[in-house]
Structure formats: structure tokens, C-alpha cells
C-alpha positions in Angstrom: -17.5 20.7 10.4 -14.9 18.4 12.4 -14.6 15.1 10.9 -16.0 11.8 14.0 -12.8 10.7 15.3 -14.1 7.4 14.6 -13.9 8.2 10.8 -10.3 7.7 9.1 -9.0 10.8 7.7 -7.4 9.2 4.9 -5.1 5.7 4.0 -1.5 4.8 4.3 -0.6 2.4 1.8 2.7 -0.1 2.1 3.7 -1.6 -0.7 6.3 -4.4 -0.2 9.3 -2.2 0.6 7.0 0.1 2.4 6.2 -3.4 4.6 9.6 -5.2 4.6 11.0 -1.8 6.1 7.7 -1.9 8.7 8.9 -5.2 9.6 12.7 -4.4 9.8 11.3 -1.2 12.3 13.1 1.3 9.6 12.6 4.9 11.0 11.4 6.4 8.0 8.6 3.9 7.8 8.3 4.2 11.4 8.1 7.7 11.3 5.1 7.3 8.5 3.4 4.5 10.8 3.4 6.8 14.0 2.3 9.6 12.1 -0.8 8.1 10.5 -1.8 6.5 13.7 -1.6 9.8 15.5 -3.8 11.5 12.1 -6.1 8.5 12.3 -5.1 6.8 9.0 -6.3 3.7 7.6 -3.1 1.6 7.0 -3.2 -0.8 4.7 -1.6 -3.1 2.2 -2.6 -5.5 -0.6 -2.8 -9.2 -0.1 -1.1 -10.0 -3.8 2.0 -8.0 -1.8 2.6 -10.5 0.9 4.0 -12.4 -1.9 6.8 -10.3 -2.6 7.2 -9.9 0.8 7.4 -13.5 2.2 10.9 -15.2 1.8 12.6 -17.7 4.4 15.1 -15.3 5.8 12.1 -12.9 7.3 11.4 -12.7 10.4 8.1 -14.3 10.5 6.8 -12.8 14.4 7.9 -9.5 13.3 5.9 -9.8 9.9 3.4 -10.7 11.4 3.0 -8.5 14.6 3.4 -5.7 12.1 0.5 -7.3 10.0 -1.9 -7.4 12.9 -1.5 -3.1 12.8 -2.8 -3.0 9.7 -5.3 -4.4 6.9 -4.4 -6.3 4.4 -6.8 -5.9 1.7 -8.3 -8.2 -0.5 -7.5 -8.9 -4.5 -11.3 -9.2 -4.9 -12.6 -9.2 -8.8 -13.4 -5.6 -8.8 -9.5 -4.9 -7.3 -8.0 -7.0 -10.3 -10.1 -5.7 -13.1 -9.4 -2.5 -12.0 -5.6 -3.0 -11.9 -6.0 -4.6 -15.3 -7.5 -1.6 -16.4 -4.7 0.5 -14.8 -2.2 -1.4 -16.9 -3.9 -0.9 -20.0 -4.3 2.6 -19.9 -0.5 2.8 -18.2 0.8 0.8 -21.4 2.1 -1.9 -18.9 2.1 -5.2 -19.3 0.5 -7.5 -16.6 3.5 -10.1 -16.4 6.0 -7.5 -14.9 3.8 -5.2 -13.0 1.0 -7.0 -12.0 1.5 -6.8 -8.1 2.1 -2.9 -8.5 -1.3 -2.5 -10.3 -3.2 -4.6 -7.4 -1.8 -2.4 -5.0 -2.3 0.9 -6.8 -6.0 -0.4 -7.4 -6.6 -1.7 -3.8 -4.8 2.3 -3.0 -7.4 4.3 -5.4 -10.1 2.3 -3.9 -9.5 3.1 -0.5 -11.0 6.6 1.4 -8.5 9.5 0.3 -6.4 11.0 0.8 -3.9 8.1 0.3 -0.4 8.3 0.6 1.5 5.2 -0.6 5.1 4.3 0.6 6.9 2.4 -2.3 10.5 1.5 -3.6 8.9 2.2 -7.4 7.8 5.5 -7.0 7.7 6.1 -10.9 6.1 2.8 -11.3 3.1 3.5 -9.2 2.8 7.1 -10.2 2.8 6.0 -13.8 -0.3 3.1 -12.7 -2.7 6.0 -10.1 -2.1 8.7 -12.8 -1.3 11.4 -9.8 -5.0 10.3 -7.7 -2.8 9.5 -4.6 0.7 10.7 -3.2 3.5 8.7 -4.2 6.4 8.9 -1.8 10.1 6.9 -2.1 10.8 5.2 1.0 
């Protein structure tokens, strides 16, 4: 059976570095973007990451012409008592890594296979306990 092409195939997740690279047109990021348009992807990133992503020296068209490729999910109450539960059962404490454990929540929620693109690739291993591919951009 052939999946609809309507039908994702699977999520691309950015975290922050993942989506400051997007935004700076890196070519590894890029190279990931193209790719999971061409494989019909979902590609997404948390809300609670636009945080660490907004500063005054970025460029604000480019952020957000590369926002309006891809969803930016929610930190609903479901999202943030998952990532709560995440840091528990990592041993992690909320203050340091809370941002990490939305998006690793907001990554196991969404249709698999999911890829994430991260600076903290132990970080976010360590929070989705090996349930998504963790890759060091």
C-alpha cells in the first residue's frame, strides 16, 4: 500500500539552531529543508523556541519568510506536562532545559518518523529516550 501523497511521511523538527541556520540559508539545513519537502515532511518547530531564537541582530524578513515554510507548534498543556514528564524521567531540571523538553515533547507528539536538527544532540537524545532521530547540525 502507497501512502496519499497528501499524507506527511514523517516530521522534521528545528530546534533553535536548526532555525537560526534556516534563517541564515546554511546548506546543511538547507539541504535537510529541500529534502523533507521533496519526501513530503511535516516541518516544524516549537513556539517556546522562537524565544531563543529572537534577538535584535536577526534578520527579522528572513525569520520570518522561513517561518511561513513551516509550523510552529503550540506549547499547549498536554505539550508542557509532557516535557515535564520528559525532565523527570531524564533527571533534568526544568530551569536549564526547559525549552529542549518542549521541543522534544512537541517532536514525540508529532506523526513519525521524526528527525530533529539540533546543536544539543546529547541533550535531546537524553529527553526522547532514542523515539526520534537526533542529528548535530
Amino acid at each position: 500500500m502507497t501512502r496519499s501523497p497528501a499524507t506527511p511521511g514523517g516530521t522534521l523538527v528545528l530546534d533553535s539552531e536548526g532555525l537560526a541556520k534556516a534563517v541564515l540559508r546554511d546548506r546543511t539545513v538547507t539541504g535537510w529543508l529541500t529534502l523533507a519537502r521533496a519526501d513530503d515532511l511535516r516541518v516544524i518547530t516549537s513556539a517556546a523556541t522562537l524565544v531563543e531564537v529572537v534577538h535584535p541582530r536577526i534578520n527579522r524578513p528572513a525569520l520570518e519568510w522561513t517561518l511561513s515554510r513551516l509550523v510552529v507548534e503550540p506549547v499547549t498543556e498536554s505539550i508542557a506536562r509532557h516535557a515535564a514528564t520528559l525532565l523527570a524521567d531524564a533527571g533534568l531540571h526544568g530551569h536549564k532545559y526547559a525549552i529542549d523538553a518542549m521541543l522534544s515533547a512537541t517532536a514525540l507528539a508529532a506523526p513519525g518518523p521524526v528527525t530533529v536538527l539540533t546543536s544539543d544532540p546529547e541533550d535531546l537524545a537524553r529527553l526522547c529516550t532514542g523515539r526520534v532521530t537526533v542529528v548535530k547540525v
